[in-house]
ZADO-1210 file (C-alpha; in nm, 4 decimals, padded with zeros to 6 digits):
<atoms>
<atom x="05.9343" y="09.0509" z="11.5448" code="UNK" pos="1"/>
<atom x="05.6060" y="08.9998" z="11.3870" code="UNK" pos="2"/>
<atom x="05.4680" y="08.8756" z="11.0725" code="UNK" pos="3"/>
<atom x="05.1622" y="08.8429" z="10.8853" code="UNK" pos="4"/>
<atom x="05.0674" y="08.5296" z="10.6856" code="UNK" pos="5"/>
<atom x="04.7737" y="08.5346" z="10.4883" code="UNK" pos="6"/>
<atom x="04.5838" y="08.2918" z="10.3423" code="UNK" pos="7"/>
<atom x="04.2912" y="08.2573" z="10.0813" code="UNK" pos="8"/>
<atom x="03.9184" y="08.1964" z="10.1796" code="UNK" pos="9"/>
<atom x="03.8379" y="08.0701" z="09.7621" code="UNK" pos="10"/>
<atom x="03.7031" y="07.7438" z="09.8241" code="UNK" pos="11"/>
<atom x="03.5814" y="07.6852" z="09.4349" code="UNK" pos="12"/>
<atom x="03.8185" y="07.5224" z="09.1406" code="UNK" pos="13"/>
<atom x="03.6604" y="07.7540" z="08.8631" code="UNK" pos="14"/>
<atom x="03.3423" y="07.5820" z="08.7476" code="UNK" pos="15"/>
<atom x="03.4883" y="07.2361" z="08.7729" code="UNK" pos="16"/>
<atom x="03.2591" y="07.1467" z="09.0854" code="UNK" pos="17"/>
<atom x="03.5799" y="07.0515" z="09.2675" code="UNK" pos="18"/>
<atom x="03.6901" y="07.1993" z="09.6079" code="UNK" pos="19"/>
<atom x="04.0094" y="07.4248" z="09.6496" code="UNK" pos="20"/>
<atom x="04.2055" y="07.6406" z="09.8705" code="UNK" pos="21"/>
<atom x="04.5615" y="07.6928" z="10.0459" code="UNK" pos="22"/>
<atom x="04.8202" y="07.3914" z="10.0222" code="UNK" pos="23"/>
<atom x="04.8740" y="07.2300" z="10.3652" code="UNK" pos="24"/>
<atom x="05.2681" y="07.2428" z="10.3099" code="UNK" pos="25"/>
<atom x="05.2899" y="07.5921" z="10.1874" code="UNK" pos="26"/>
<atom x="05.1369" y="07.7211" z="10.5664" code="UNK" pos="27"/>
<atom x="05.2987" y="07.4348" z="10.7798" code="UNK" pos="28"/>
<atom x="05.6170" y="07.4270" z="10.6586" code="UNK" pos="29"/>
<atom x="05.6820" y="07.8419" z="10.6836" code="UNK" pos="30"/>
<atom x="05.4463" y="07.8350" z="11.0286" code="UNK" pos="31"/>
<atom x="05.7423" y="07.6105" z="11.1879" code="UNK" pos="32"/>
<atom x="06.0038" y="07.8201" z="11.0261" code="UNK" pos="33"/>
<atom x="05.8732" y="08.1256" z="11.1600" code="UNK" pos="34"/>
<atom x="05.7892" y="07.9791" z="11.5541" code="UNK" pos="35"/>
<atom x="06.0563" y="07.7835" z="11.5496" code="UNK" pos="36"/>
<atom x="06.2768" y="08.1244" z="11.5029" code="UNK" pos="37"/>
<atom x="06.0812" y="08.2588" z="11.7774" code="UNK" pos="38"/>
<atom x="05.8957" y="08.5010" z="11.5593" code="UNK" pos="39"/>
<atom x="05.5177" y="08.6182" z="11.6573" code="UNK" pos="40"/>
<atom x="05.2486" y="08.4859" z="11.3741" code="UNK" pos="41"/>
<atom x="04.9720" y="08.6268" z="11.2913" code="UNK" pos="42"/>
<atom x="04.6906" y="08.4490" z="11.0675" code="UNK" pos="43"/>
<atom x="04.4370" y="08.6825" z="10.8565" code="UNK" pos="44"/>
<atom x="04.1859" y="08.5621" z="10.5013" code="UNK" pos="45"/>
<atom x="04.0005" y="08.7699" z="10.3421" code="UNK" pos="46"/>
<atom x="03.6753" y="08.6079" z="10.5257" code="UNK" pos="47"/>
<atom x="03.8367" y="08.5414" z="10.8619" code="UNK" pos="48"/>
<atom x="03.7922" y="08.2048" z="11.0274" code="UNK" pos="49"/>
<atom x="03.8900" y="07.9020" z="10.8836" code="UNK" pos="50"/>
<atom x="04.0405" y="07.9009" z="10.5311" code="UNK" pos="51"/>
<atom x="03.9376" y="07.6311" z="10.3289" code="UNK" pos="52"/>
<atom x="04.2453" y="07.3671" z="10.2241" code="UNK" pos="53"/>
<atom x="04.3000" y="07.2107" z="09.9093" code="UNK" pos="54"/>
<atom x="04.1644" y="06.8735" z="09.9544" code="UNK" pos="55"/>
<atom x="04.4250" y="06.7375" z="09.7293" code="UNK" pos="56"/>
<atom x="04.6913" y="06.8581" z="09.9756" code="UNK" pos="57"/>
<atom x="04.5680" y="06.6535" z="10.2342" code="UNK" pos="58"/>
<atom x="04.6352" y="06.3383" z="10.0609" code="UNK" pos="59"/>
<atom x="04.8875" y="06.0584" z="10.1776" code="UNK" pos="60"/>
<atom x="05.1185" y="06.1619" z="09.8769" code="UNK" pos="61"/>
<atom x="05.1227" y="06.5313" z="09.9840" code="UNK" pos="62"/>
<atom x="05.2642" y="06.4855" z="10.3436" code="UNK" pos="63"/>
<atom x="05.5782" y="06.6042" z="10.5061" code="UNK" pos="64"/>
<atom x="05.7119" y="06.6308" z="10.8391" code="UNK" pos="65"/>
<atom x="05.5778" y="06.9574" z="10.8750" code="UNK" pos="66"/>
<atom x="05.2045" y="06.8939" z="10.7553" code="UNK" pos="67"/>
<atom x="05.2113" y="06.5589" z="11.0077" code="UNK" pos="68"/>
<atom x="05.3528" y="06.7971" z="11.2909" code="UNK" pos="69"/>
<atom x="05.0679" y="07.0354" z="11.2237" code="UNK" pos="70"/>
<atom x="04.8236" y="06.7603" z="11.2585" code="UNK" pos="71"/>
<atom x="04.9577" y="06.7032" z="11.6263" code="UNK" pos="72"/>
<atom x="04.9555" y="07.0736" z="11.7283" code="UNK" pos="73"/>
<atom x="04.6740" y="07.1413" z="11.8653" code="UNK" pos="74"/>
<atom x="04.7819" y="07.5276" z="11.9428" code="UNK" pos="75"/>
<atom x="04.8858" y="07.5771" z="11.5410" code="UNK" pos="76"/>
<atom x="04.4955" y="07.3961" z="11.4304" code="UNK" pos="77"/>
<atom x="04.3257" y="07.6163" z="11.6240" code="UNK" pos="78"/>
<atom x="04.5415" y="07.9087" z="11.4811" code="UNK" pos="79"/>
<atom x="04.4014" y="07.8077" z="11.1463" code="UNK" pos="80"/>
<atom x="04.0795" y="07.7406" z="11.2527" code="UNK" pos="81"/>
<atom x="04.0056" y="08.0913" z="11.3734" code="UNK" pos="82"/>
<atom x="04.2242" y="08.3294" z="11.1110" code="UNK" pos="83"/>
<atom x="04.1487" y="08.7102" z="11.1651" code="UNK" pos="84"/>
<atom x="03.9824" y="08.8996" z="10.8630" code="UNK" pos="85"/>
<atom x="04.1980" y="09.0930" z="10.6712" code="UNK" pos="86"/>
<atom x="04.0247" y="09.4203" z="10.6493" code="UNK" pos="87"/>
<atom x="04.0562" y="09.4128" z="11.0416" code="UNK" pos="88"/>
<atom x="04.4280" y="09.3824" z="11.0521" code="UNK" pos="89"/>
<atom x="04.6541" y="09.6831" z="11.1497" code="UNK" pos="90"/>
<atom x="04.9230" y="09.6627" z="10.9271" code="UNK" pos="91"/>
<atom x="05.0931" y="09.8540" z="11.0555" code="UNK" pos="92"/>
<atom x="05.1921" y="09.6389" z="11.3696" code="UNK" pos="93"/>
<atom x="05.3839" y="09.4023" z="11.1364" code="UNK" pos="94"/>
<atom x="05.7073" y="09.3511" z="11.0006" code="UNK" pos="95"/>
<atom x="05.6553" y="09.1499" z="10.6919" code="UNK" pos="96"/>
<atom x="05.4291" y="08.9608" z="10.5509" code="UNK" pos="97"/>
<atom x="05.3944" y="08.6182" z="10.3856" code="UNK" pos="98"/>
<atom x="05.1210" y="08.4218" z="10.1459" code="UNK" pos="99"/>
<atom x="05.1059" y="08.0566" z="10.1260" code="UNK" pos="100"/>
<atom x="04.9985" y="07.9882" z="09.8198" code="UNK" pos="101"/>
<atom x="04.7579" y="07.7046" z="09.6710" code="UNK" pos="102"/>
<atom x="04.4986" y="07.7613" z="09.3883" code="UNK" pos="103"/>
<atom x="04.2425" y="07.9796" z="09.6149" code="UNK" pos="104"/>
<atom x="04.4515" y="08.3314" z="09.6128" code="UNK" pos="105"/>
<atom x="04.4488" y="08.3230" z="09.2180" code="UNK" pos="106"/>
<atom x="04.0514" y="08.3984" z="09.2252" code="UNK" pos="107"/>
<atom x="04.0678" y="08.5976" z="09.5689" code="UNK" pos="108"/>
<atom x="04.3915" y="08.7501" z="09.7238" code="UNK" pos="109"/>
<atom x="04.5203" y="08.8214" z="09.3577" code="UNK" pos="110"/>
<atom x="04.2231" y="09.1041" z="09.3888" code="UNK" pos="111"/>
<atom x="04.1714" y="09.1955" z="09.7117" code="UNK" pos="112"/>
<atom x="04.2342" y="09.5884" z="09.7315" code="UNK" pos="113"/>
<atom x="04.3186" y="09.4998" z="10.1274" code="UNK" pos="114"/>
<atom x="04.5781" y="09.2515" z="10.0628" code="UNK" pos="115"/>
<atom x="04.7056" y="09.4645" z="09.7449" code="UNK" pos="116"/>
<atom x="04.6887" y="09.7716" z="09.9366" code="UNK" pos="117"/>
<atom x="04.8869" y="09.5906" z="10.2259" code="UNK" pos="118"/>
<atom x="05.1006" y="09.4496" z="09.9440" code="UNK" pos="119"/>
<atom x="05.1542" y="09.7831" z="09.7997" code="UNK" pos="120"/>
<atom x="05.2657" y="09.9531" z="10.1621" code="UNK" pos="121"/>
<atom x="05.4869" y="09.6724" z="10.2813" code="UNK" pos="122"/>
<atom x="05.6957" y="09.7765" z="09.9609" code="UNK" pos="123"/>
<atom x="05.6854" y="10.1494" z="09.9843" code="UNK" pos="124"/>
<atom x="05.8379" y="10.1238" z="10.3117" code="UNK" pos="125"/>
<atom x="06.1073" y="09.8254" z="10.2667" code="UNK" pos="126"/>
<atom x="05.8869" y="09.5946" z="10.3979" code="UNK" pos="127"/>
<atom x="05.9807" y="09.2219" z="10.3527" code="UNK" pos="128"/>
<atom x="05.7157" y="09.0506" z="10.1257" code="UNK" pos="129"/>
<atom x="05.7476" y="08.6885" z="10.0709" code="UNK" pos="130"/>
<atom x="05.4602" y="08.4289" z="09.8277" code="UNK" pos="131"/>
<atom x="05.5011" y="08.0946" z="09.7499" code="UNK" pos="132"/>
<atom x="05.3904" y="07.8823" z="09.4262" code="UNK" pos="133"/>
<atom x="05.0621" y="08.0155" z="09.3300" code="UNK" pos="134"/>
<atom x="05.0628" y="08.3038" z="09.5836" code="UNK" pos="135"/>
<atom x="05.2943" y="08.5135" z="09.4277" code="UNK" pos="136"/>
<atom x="05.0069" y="08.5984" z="09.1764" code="UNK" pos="137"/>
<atom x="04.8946" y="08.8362" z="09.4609" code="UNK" pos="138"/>
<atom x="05.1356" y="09.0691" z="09.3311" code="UNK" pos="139"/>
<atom x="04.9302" y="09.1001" z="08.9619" code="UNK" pos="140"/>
<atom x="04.8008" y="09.4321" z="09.0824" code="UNK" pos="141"/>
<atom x="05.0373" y="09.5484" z="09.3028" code="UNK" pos="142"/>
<atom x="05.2120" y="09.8739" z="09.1741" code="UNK" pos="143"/>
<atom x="05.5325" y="10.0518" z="09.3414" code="UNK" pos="144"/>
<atom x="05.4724" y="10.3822" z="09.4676" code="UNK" pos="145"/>
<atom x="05.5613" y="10.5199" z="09.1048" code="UNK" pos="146"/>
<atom x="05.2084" y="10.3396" z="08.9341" code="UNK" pos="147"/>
<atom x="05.4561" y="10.0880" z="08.7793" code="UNK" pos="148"/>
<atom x="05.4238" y="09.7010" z="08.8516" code="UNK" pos="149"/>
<atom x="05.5515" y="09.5485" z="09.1622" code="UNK" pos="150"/>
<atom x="05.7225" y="09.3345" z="08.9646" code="UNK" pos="151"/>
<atom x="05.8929" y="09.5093" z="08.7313" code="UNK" pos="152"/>
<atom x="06.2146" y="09.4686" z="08.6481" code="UNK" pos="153"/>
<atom x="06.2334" y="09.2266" z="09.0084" code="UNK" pos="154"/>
<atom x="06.3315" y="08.8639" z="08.9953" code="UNK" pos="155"/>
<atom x="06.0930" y="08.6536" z="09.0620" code="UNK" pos="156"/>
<atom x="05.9666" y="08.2828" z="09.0621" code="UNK" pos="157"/>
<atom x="05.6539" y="08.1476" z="09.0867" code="UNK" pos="158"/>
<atom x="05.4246" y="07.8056" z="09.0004" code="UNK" pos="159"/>
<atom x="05.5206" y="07.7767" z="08.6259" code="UNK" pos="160"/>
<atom x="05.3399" y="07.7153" z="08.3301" code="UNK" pos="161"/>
<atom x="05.4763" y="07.3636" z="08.3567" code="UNK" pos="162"/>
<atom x="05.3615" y="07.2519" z="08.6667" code="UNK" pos="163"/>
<atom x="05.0408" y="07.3990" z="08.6039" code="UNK" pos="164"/>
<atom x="04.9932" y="07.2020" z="08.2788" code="UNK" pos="165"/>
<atom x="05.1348" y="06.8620" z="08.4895" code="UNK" pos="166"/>
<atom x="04.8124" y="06.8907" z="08.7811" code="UNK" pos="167"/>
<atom x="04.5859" y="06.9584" z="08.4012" code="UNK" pos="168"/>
<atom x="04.4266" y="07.2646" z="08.5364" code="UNK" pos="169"/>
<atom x="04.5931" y="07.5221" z="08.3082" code="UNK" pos="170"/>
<atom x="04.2657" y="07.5871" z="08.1268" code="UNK" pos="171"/>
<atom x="04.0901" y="07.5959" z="08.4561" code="UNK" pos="172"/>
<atom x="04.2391" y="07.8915" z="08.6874" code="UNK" pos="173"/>
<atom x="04.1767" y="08.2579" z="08.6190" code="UNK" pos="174"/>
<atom x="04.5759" y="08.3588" z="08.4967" code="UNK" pos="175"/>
<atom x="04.8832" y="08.1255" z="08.5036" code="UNK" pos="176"/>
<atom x="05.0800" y="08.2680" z="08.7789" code="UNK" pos="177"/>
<atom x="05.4498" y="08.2618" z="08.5410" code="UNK" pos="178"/>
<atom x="05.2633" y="08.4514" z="08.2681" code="UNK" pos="179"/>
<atom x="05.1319" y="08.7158" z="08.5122" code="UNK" pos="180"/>
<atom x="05.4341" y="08.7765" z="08.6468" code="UNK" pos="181"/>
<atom x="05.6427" y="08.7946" z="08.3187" code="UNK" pos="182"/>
<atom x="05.3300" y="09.0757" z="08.1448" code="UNK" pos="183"/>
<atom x="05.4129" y="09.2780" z="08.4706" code="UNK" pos="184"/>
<atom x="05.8275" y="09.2698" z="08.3553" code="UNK" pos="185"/>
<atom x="05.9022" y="09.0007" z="08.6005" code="UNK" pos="186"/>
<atom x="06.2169" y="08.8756" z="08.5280" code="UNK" pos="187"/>
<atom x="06.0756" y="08.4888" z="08.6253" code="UNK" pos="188"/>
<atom x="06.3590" y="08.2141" z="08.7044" code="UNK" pos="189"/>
<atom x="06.2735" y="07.8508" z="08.7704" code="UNK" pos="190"/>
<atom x="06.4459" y="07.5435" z="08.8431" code="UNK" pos="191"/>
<atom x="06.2854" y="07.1750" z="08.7477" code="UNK" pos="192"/>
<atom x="05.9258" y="07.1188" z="08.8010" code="UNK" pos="193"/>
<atom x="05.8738" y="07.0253" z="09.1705" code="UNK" pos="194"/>
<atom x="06.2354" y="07.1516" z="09.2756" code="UNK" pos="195"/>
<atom x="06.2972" y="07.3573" z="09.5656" code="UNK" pos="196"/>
<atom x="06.3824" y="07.7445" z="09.4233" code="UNK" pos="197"/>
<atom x="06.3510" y="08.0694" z="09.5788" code="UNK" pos="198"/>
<atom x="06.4430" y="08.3793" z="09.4651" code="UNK" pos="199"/>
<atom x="06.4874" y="08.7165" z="09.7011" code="UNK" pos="200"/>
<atom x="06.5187" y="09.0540" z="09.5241" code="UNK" pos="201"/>
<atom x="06.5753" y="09.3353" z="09.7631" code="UNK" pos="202"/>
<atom x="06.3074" y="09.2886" z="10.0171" code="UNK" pos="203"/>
<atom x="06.0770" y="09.0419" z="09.6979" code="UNK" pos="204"/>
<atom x="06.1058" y="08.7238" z="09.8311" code="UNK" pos="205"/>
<atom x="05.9121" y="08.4007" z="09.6076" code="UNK" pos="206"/>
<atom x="05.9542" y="08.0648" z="09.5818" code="UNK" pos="207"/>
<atom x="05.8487" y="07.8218" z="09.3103" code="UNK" pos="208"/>
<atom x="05.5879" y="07.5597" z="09.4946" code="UNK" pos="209"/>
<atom x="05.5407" y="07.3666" z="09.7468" code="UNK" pos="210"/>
<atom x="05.8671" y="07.1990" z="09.8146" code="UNK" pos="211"/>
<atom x="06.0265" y="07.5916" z="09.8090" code="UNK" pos="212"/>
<atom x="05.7507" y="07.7352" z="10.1202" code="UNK" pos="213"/>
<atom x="06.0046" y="07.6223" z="10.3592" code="UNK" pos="214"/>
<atom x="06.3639" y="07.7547" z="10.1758" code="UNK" pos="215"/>
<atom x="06.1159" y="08.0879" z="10.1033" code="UNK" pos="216"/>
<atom x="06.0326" y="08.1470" z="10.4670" code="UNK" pos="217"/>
<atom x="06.3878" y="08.1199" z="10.5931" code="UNK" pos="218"/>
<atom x="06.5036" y="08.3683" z="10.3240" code="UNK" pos="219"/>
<atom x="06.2046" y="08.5700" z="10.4618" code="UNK" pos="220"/>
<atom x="06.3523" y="08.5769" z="10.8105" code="UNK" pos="221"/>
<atom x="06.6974" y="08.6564" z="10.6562" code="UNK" pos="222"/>
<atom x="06.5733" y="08.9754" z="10.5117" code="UNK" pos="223"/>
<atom x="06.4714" y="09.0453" z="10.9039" code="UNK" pos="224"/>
<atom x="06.8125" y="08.9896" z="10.9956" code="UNK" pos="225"/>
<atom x="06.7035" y="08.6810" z="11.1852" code="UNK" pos="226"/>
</atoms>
């Protein structure tokens, strides 16, 4: 079994000046789930190579068991450090896929015709595809083989107007990830700000933020009959 996580190579927090990029969490935690299972990962970004992290993730507060294991696995770093570009990838050769979220995809993986088009493919055929916090705003674009929205009429959860408004960068990103997904005829659920939720539709698997990457993974590798 193989999957496909993909991550976002935005390193820029709109015209604040401030840095940006995945959330540490939202990759480590799912990267254990999935080699812990025994599963075969594959890293890709739009640029290839490293993806930049949210510096703010990195921060004393921000750690978990599965961020400080990362730091001591040498193998999973230099994983990171040397992610394959996106438009390279075969597609084909994997069984699902799965975005780790942070503010980065919401300026590039929310429109990049490769990961939409991967997006878009995945679904057609019953592929499982699985986003986390912000990353579920990948799926803005994304249209079932019909022309209507992914979305549409799927349950879904996502980074919510809420928490966006607590970390005071509501007026900052591109499109608020809840809004997105309810214009697209998302039926969006949520539990309490910072509480782990994730929701799995057919094979429409999202959780709500960080604290869900780990609960959305495992429901990933339940759609794989793992």
């Amino acid at each position: 079994m193989k999957i496909l996580m993909v991550l976002t190579s935005h390193d820029k927090l709109g015209d604040t000046g401030k840095p940006t990029g995945f959330w540490l969490e939202e990759f480590a935690a799912p990267w254990y789930v999935f080699r812990d299972a025994g599963v075969d990962v594959t890293l890709a970004s739009p640029a290839g190579g490293q993806p930049p992290l949210d510096p703010v993730s990195d921060q004393p507060d921000a750690q978990t068991p599965d961020t400080e294991r990362f730091r001591a696995d040498s193998a999973a770093r230099q994983a990171l450090a040397s992610t394959h570009k996106l438009s390279d990838i075969n597609i084909d050769e994997y069984d699902a896929v799965f975005y780790p979220g942070g503010h980065g995809p919401l300026w590039d993986l929310a429109e990049d015709r490769h990961s939409i088009s991967l997006i878009e493919k995945y679904w057609a055929s019953g592929k499982p595809v699985a986003a986390v916090c912000h990353a579920p705003g990948v799926l803005r674009h994304a249209k079932k083989p019909d022309g209507s929205p992914l979305v549409e009429g799927k349950r879904v959860t996502g980074f919510t107007n809420s928490e966006e408004e607590a970390v005071g960068l509501t007026d900052i990103v591109p499109f608020l990830v809840e809004e997105a997904l309810k214009q697209n005829g998302g039926l969006f659920e949520r539990t309490d700000d910072w509480g782990e939720y994730a929701v799995t539709d057919g094979h429409l698997i999202t959780g709500q933020n960080p604290a869900s990457s780990g609960i959305a993974a495992q429901e990933l590798l339940k759609a794989l009959d793992l």
